[in-house]
C-alpha positions, 0 to 999 in steps of 0.5 A: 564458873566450876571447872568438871575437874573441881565440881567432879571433886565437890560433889563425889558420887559413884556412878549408878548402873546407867538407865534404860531408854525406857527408864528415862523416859519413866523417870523423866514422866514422873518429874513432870507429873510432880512439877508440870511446870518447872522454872528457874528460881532466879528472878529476872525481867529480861535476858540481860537480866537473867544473863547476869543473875547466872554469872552471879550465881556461881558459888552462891544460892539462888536465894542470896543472888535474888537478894542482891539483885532485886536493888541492882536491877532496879537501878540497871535494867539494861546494859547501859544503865549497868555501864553506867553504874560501874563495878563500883557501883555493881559491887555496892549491890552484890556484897552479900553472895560470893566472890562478888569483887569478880563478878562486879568487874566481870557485869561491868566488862560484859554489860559493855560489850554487849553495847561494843559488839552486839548492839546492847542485846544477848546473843543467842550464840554460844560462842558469842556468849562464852567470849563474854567476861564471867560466860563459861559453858554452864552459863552459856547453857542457861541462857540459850535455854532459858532465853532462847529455848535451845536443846542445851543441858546446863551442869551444876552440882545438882544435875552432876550428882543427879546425872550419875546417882540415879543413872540418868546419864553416868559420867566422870566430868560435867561435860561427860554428864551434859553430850549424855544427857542431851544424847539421852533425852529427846530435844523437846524436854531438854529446857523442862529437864534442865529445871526438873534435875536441877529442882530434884537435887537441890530439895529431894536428891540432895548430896549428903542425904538423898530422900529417896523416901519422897522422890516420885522417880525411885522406881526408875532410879539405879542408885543401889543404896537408896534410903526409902525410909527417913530418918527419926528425929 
């Protein structure tokens, strides 16, 4: 998973002047009348499933990970039929998304210790999950919301950029950005907010050009420079 230092260093955006309670909530309101019911975009069955998509979508899209695990979930739905496909059998799936000689070992060793130490099921713990091989925080955020609809805020590129540009929650490190946002929005509309930021900032509040022309949160957004009028082709 990306470090806060080099995510900080992917995806370079000056903080914006930090929103108001109020701004928030406006802004937050507006995301939810445009998408009233947001999801993730990885396909999963089950909370193994989703677990491994997430470990496999680090440094990829989610997009090449649906592809490489719509044959791999066929074949292993559950940690034991994963341990018994092995890394190598893992690997033959995944070939296609990035780094995928890590994360093969890293689904292999985790979809065994689920067996050894938690009985074949994901826990709902963030500790336990963060000792699970390729589980860093980030990963661990998306699974207890996803799966077990805990108040945690996952940080990727998307929702750092997000965080800072619009002033929803400024901050120098993904963590900063993740105790501000979970601070600042209320607990009930944390899972929601996890998949409405992310959504935003991969297709309207995108890293080199944001659309700020279409983005249904312009009038609570702090960012100075916003470009309201989209470019002639």
């Amino acid at each position: 998973m990306s470090t806060s230092s080099s995510l900080s260093a992917a995806d370079p955006v000056s903080a914006s002047p930090r929103m108001t309670r109020a701004q928030v909530i406006g802004f937050l309101d507006a995301l939810a009348k445009a998408n009233p019911d947001p999801k993730s975009e990885l396909i999963y069955t089950s909370n193994f499933t989703l677990l491994v998509a997430v470990v496999l979508s680090a440094q990829t899209t989610d997009v090449a990970v649906n592809k490489a695990t719509r044959s791999l979930f066929e074949q292993a739905p559950d940690p034991a039929s994963m341990v018994a496909l092995g890394e190598e059998g893992i690997a033959r799936h995944i070939r296609s998304i990035g780094l995928w000689q890590a994360k093969a070992r890293n689904v292999a060793a985790l979809s065994q210790q689920l067996l050894d130490r938690f009985g074949g099921e994901v826990p709902a713990d963030r500790e336990a999950l963060e000792s699970l091989p390729g589980v860093g925080r980030k990963t661990a955020n998306v699974v207890l919301s996803v799966a077990f609809d805990q108040p945690t805020m996952a940080v990727d590129t998307h929702v750092f950029r997000l965080g800072n540009r619009t002033g929803i929650a400024p901050g120098k490190t993904t963590r900063m950005v993740e105790d501000a946002l979970v601070a600042r929005i209320p607990a009930d509309r944390l899972g929601m907010a996890h998949h409405w930021l992310i959504l935003h900032g991969r297709y309207v509040c995108k890293a080199r050009r944001p659309e700020c022309w279409r983005c249904v949160g312009a009038e609570w957004c702090r960012y100075p420079a916003k470009v309201l009028v989209p470019p002639v082709r």
